[in-house]
C-alpha positions as CSV (number, residue, x, y, z in Angstrom):
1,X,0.0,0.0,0.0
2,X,1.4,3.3,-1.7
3,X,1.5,5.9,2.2
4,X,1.7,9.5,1.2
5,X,2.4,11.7,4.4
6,X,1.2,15.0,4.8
7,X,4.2,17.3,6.4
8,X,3.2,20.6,4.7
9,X,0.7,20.4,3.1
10,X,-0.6,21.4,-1.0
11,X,0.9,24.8,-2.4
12,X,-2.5,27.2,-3.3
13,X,-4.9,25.6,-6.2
14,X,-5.2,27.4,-9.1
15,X,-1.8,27.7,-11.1
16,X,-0.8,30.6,-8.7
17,X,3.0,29.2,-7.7
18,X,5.6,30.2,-9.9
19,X,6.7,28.4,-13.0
20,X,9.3,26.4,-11.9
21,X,8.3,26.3,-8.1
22,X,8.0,23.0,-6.2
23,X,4.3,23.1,-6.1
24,X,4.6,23.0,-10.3
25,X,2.6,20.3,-11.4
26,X,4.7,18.0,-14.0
27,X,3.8,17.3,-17.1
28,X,3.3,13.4,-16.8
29,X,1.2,11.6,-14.2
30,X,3.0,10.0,-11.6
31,X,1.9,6.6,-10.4
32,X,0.0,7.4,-7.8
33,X,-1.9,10.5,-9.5
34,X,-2.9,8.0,-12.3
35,X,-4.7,5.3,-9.3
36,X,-6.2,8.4,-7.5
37,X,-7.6,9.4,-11.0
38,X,-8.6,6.0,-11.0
39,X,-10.5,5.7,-8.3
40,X,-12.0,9.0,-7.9
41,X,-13.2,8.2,-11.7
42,X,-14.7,4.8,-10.6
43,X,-16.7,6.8,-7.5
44,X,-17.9,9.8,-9.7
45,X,-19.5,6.7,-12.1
46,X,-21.0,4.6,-10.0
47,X,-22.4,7.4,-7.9
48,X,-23.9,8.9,-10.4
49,X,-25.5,6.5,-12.3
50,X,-27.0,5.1,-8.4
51,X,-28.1,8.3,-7.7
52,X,-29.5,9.8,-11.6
53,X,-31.3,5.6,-11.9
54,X,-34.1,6.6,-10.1
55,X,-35.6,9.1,-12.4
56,X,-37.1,7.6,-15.1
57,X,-39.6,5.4,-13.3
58,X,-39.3,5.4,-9.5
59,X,-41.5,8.3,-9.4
60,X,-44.2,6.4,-11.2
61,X,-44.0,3.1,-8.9
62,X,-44.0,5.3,-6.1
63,X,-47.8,6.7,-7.1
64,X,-48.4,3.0,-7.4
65,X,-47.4,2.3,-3.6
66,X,-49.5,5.2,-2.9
67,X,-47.1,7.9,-2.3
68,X,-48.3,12.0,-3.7
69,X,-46.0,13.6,-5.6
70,X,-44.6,15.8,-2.0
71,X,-43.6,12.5,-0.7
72,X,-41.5,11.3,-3.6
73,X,-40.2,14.4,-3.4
74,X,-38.8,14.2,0.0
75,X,-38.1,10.7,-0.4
76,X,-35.4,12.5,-3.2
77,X,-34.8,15.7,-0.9
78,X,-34.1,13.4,2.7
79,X,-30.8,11.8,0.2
80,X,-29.7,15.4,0.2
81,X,-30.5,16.2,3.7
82,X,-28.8,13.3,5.2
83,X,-26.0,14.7,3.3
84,X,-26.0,17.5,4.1
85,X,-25.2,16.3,7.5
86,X,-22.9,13.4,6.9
87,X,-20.7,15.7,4.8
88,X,-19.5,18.1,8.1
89,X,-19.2,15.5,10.4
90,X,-17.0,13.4,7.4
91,X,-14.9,16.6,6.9
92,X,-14.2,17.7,10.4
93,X,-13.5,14.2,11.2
94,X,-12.1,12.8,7.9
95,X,-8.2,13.3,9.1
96,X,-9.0,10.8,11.8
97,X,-10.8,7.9,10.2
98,X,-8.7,8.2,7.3
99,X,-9.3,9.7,3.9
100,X,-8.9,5.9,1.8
101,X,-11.0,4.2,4.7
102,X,-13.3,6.5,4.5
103,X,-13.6,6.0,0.4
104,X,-13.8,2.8,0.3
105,X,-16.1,2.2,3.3
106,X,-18.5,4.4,1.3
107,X,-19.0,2.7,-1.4
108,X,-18.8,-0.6,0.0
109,X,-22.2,0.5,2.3
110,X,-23.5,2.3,-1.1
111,X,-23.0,-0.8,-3.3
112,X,-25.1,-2.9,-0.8
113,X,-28.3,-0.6,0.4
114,X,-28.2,-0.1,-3.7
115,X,-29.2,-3.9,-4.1
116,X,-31.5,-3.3,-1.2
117,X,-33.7,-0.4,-2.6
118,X,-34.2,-3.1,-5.2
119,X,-36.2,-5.1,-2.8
120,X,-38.9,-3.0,-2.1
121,X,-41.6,-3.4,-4.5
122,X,-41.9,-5.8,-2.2
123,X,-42.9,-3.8,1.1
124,X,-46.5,-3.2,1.5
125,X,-48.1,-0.1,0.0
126,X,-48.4,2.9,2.3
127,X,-46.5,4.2,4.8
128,X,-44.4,0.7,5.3
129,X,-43.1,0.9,1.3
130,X,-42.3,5.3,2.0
131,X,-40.2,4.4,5.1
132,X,-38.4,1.7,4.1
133,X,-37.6,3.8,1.1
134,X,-36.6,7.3,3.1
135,X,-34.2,4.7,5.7
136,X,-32.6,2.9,2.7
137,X,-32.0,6.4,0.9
138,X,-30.4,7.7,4.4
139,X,-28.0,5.2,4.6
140,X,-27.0,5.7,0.8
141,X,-26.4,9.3,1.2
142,X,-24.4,8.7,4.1
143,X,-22.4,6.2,2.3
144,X,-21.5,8.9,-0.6
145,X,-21.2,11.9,1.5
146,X,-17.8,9.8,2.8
147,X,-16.9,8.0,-0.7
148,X,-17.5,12.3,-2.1
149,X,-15.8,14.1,0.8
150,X,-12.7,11.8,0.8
151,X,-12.6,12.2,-2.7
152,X,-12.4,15.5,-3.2
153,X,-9.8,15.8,-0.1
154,X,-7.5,13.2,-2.3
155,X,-7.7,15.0,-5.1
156,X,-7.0,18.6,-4.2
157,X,-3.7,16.8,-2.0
158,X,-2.5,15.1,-5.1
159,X,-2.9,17.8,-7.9
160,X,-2.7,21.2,-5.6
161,X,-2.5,23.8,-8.5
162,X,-4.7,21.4,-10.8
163,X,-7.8,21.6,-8.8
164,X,-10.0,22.5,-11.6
165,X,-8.8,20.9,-14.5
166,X,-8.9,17.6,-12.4
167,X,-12.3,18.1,-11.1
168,X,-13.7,19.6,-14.3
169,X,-11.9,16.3,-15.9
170,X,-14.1,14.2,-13.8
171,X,-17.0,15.9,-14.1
172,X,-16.8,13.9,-17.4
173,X,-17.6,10.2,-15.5
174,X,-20.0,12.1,-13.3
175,X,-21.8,13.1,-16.7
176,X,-21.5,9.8,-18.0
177,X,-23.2,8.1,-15.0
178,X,-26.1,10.8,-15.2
179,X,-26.3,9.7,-19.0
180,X,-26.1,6.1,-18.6
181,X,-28.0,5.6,-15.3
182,X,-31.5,6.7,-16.7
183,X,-31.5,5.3,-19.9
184,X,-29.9,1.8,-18.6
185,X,-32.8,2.1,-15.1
186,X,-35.3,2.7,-17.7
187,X,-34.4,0.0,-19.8
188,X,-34.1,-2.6,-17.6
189,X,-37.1,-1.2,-15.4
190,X,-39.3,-1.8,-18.9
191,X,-37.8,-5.4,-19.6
192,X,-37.2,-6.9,-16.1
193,X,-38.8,-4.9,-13.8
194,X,-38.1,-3.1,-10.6
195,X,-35.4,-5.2,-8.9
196,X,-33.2,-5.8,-11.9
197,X,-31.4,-2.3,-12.2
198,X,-30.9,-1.9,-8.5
199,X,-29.1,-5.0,-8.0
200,X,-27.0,-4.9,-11.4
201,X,-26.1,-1.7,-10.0
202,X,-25.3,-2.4,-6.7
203,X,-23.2,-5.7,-8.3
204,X,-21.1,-3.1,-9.9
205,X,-20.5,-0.9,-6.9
206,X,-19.6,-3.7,-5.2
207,X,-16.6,-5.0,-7.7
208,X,-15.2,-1.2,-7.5
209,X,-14.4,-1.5,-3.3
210,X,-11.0,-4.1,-3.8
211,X,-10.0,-2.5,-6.5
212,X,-10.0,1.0,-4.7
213,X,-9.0,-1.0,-2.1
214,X,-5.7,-1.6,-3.8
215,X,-4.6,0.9,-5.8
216,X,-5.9,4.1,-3.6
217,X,-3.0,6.2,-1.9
218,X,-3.2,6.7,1.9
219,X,-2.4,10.2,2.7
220,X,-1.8,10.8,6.5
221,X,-2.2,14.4,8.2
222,X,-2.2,16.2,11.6
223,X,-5.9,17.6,12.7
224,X,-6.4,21.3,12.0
225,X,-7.3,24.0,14.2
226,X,-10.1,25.7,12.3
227,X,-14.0,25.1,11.9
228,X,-16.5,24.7,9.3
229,X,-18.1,28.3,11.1
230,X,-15.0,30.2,10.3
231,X,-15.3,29.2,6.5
232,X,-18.5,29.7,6.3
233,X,-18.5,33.3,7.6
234,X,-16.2,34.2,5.1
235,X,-18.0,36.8,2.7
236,X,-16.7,35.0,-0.8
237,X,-17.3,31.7,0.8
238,X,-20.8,32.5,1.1
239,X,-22.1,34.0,-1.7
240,X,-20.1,30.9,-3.8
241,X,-22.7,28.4,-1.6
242,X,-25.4,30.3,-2.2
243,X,-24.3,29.5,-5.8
244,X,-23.9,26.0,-5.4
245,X,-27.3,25.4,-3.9
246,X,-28.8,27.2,-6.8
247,X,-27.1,24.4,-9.2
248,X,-27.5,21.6,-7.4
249,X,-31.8,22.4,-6.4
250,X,-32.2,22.7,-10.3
251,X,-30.8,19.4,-10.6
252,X,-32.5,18.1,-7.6
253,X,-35.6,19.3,-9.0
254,X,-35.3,18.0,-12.4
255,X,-35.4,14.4,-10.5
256,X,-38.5,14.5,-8.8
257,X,-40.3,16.5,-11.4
258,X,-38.9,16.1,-14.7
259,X,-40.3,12.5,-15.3
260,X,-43.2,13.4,-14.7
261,X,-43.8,16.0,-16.7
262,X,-42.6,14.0,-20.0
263,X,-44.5,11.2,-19.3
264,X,-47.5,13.0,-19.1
265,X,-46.8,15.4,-21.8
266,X,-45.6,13.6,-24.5
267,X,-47.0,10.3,-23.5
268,X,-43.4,8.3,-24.0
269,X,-42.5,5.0,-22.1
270,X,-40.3,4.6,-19.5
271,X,-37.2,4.1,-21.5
272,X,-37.4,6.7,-23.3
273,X,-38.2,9.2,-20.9
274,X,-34.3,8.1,-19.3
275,X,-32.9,9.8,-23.4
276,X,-34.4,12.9,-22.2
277,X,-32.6,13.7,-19.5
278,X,-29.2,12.5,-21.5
279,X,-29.3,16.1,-22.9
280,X,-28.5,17.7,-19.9
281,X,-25.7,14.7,-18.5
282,X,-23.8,14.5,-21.7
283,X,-23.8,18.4,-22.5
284,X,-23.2,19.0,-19.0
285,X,-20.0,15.9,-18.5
286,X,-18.6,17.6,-22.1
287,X,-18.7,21.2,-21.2
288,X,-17.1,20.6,-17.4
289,X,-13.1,19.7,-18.2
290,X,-13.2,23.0,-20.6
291,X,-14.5,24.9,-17.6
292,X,-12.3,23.2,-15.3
293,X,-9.0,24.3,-17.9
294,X,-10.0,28.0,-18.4
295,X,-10.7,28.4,-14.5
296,X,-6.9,27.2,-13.5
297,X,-5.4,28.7,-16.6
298,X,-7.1,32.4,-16.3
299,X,-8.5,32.6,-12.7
300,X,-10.3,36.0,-12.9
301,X,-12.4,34.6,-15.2
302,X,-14.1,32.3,-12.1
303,X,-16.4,35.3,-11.3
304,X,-17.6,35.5,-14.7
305,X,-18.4,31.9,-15.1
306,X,-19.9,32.0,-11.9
307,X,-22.2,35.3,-13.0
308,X,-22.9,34.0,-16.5
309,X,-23.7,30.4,-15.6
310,X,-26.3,31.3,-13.4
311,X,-27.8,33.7,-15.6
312,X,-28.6,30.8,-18.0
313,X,-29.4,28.6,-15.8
314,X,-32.4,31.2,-15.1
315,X,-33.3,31.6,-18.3
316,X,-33.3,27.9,-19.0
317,X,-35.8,27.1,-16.4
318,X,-38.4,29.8,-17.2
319,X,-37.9,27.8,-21.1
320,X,-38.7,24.4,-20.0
321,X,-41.9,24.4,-19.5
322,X,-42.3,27.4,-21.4
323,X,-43.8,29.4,-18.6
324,X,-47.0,30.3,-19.3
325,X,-46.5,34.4,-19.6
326,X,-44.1,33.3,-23.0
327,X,-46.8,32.0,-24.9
328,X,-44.4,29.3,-26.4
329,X,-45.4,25.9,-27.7
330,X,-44.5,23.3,-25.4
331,X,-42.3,20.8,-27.8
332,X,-40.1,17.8,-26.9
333,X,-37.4,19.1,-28.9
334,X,-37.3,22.5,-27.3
335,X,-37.4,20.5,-24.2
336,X,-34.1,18.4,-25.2
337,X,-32.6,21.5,-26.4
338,X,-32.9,23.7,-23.0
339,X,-31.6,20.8,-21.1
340,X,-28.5,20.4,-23.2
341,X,-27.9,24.6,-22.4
342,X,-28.8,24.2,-19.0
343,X,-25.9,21.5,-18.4
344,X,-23.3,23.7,-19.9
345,X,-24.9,26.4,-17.8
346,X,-24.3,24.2,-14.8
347,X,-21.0,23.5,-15.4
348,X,-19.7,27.1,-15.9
349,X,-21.2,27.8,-12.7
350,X,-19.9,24.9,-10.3
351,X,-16.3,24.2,-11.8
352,X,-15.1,27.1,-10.8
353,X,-16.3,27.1,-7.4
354,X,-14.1,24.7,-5.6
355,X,-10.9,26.1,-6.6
356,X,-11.9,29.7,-5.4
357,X,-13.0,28.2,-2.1
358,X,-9.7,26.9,-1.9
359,X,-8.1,30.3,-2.7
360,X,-10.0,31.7,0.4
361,X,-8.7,29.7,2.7
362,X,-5.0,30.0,1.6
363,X,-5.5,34.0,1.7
364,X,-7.1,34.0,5.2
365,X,-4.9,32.0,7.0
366,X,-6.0,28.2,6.8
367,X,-3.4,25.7,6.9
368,X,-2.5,24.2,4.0
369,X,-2.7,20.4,4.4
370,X,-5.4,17.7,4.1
371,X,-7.6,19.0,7.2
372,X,-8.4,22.6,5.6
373,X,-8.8,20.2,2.3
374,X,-11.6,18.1,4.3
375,X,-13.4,21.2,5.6
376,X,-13.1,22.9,1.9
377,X,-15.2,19.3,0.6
378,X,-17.5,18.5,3.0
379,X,-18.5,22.3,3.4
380,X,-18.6,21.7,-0.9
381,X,-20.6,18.8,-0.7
382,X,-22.9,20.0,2.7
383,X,-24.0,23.4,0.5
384,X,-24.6,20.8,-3.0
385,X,-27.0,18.6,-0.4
386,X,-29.1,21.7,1.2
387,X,-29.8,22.7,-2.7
388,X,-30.7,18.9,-3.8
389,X,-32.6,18.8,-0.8
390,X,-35.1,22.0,-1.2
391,X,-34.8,21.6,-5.1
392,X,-37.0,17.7,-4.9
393,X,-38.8,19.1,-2.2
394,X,-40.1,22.2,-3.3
395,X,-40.2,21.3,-6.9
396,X,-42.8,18.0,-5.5
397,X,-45.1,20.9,-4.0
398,X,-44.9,23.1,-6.2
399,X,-45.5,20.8,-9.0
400,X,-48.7,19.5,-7.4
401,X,-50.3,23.0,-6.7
402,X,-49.3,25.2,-9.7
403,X,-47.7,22.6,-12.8
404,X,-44.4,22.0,-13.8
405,X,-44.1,25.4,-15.7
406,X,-44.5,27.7,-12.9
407,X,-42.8,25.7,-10.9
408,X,-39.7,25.6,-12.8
409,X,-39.9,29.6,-13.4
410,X,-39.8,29.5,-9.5
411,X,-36.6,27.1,-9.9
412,X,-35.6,29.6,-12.0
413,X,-36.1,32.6,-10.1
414,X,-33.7,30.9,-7.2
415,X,-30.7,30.7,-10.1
416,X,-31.2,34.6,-10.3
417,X,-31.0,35.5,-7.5
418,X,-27.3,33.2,-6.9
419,X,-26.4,35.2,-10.2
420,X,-27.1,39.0,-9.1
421,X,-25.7,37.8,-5.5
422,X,-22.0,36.9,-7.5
423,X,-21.9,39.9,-8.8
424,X,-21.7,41.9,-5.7
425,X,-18.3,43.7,-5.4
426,X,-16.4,42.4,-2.8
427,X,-13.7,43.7,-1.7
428,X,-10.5,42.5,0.7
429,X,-10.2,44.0,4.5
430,X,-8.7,42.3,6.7
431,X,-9.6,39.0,6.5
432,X,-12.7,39.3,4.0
433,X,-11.9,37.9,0.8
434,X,-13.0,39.5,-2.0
435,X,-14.6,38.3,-5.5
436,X,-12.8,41.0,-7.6
């Protein structure tokens, strides 16, 4: 087993040491950046395509099991809740389980409650099938808030001033599992029913753990002194959350709603209702690495992704229904082609958001080694879960009392917001760090 200690800590993210300096990135992997890449690839997968399965058709055997459309809503939202939580207590705590335990215990426990959500269609309708369906989802989000939060920390420690690019990279298996898992759930839901795509997935998450287990690095550091409150009360800090939740409840709300709204509209089957949402996965995994490139190479231009991003975003989510007050034709094709702009939208807008975190921690004082790096990803992945927890939540109510076109110009209205919030002009005193 490849044992990376920790004396120092990364140089700052983002291509700011010199050319030349130690902190340079080289040209050519090393060893044991090409098995983190590895394994952080294998997690982004799998996770994905667990997470994105559900969409095609759970909401519809839900309604069957005689949940409304709030419940399946929460049902989405409580993944995002739990966390939400999970992620904090992993990254204040992750320098003492242990960044590759951590990782791999993850998505051992994610591999098997995935088989398990496969069982019940067989739990009586009622409130017996919606509990057993909110515990199993708790115990999966748990399980990826560690395989996430040690992830990112592993990543930002191996490629410091590549932050990113690497993420951005990435993004491209995270895509791919948001493509494949809804088409492949659907699929398999319509020829083998309910059980088969859980526990095919599950199989798969399950033959990733020993060969994580094998290759992953184990990077060892001392606990750091500062809190999740402290970064958090850091004025770029929080206006880049409030950007994050603003992504990820759009997302979160194309989950419990989006289905939905096809199948009724359009009147297409299950499996074809999982090629829908590929517009917005593949544009989304394609656009991110390009993103990820510009905001290492050219850092000022983070704000103006950030600004820009959300601004489309907006406009994307009045266009999907059309919202009524357009007068617009409601067409599957429009549909596609909104999705595909709003996952290039999404991808300007979150890239860059990490690697500015980072910044702000080097600027006021943080420490640079894996601890601040596990505060800087759970915080990351807490602010993505309060997002994809109001997004399935809301978007359910909403939904049932005023249709999916308001409702998504309310989704809308959020991304706004996020965008005229990054545009505010910052500025550095003291310890404030500033967004221009």
């Amino acid at each position: 087993m490849d044992t990376a200690v920790d004396p120092e800590g990364p140089s700052p993210p983002g291509g700011d040491s010199p050319p030349g300096s130690t902190g340079e990135t080289p040209s050519r992997l090393s060893r044991e950046q090409l098995f983190v890449l590895i394994s952080a690839a294998s997690m982004n997968l799998s996770s994905m395509m667990s997470y994105s399965i559900l969409g095609p058709f759970f909401p519809t055997e839900a309604e069957k099991k005689k949940a409304s459309n709030t419940i399946i809503g929460m049902i989405f939202g409580c993944y995002a809740l739990s966390e939400l939580l999970a992620s904090l207590v992993f990254g204040k705590y992750l320098v003492h389980i242990g960044a590759k335990f951590m990782f791999v215990a993850g998505m051992f426990v994610s591999g098997g409650v995935t088989i398990l959500f496969g069982l019940l269609d067989q739990a009586p309708e009622g409130p017996i099938f919606i509990a057993m369906c909110f515990l199993v989802r708790v115990t999966d989000a748990i399980s990826f808030a560690a395989s996430i939060t040690s992830s990112f920390s592993i990543l930002a420690k191996t490629f410091p001033n590549n932050v990113a690019t690497v993420l951005g990279s990435l993004e491209v298996f995270s895509g791919l599992g948001l493509v494949l898992g809804p088409p492949l759930g659907g699929f398999l839901y319509q020829s083998f029913g309910y059980e088969v795509p859980f526990i095919f997935l599950g199989c798969i998450i399950l033959l990733m753990v020993p060969l994580n287990m094998c290759i992953l690095p184990n990077y060892e550091s001392n606990p750091g002194k500062h809190s999740f409150w402290k970064l958090i009360t850091l004025p770029k800090v929080a206006i880049i959350t409030f950007v994050i939740n603003s992504i990820s409840a759009c997302f979160g709300f194309f989950d419990s709603t989006l289905s939905l709204f096809v199948l009724k509209k359009f009147n297409l089957p299950a499996g074809y209702v999982g090629l829908v949402f590929l517009g917005l996965a593949l544009s989304y995994a394609i656009s991110s690495p390009l993103f990820g490139l510009l905001s290492d190479k050219m850092p000022h231009l983070r704000k103006w992704f950030l600004v820009l991003g959300n601004f489309i975003t907006a406009g994307c989510c009045m266009m999907l229904g059309p919202v009524p007050v357009l007068h617009i034709q409601s067409e599957l094709w429009l549909l596609v082609l909104v999705l595909v702009i709003n996952g290039i939208s999404a991808g300007m807008s979150i890239i860059p958001t990490f690697p500015e975190i980072l910044n702000c921690t080097h600027e006021n004082g943080f420490e640079e080694g894996l601890s601040t790096l596990a505060l800087v990803s759970g915080l990351f992945s807490a602010m993505w879960s309060v997002g994809a927890f109001i997004g399935p939540l809301l978007g359910g109510f909403l939904y049932e009392k005023i249709g999916f076109e308001w409702a998504a110009a309310v989704q809308g209205l959020w991304a706004l917001t996020s965008s005229e919030r990054s545009q505010h002009p910052w500025h550095r005193g003291g310890t404030n760090c500033s967004l221009v």
